[in-house]
C-alpha positions in Angstrom: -15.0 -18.4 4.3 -17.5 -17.7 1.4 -16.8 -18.7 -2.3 -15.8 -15.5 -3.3 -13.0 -15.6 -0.6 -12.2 -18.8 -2.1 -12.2 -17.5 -5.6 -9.6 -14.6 -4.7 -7.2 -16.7 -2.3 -7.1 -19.4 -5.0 -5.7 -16.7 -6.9 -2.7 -16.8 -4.9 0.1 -19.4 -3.8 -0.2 -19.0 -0.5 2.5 -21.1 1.5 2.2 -23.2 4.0 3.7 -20.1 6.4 1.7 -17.2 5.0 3.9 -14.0 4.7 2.9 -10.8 4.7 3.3 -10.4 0.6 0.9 -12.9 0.2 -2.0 -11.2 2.7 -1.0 -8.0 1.2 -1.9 -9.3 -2.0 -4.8 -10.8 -0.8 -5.7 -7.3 1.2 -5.5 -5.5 -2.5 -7.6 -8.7 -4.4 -10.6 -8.1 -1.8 -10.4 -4.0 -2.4 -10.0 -4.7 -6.0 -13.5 -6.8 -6.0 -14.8 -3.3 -3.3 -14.5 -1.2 -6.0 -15.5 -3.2 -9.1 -19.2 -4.6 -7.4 -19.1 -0.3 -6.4 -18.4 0.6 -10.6 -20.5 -2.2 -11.3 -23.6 -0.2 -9.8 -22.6 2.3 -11.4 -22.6 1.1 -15.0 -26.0 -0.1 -13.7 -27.1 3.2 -12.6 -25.8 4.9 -15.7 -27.8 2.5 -18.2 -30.7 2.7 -16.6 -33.6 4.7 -18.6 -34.6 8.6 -17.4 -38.2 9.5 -18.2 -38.3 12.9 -16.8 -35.7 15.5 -15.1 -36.1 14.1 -11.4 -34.8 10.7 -12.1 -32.1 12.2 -13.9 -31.1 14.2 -10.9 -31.3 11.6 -8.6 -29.4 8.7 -10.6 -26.4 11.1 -10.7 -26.5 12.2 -7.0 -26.7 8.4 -6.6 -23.7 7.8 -9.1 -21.9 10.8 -7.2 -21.8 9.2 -4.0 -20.9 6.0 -5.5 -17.7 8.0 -6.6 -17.3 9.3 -3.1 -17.2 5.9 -1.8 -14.7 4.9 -4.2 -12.7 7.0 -3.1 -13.1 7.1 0.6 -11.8 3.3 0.2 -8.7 4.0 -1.4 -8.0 6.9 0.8 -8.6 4.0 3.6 -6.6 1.8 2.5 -3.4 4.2 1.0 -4.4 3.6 -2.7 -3.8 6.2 -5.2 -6.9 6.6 -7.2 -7.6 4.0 -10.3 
């Protein structure tokens, strides 16, 4: 298990007999951190400099498929959109 794994289960009381609330929850914290390092490239993307028409173009097709992929991971997992 890697430290972020650690990070998000210590976020949680898990019991000595895990139940399924508690890997639910779990389920939804490693999502949660999917999508936020996925908006996190794309507040990257976004304050990143343009110098001329073709970077523009391509750091929104880039920021539009980061959308996409937002989305395909709720529709995945049966979350209604943030």
């Amino acid at each position: 298990m890697n430290d972020r794994f650690r990070e998000l289960a210590a976020k949680i009381e898990f019991t000595s007999d895990v139940t399924y609330a508690e890997l639910q929850k779990f389920t939804e914290l490693i999502i949660q951190d999917c999508i936020d390092v996925t908006n996190a490239e794309m507040d990257d993307i976004l304050d990143q400099s343009v110098f001329n028409p073709t970077d523009e173009i391509w750091n929104r097709a880039r920021v539009e498929e980061l959308v996409r992929v937002v989305r395909l991971i709720n529709k995945h997992f049966g979350i209604k959109e943030c």
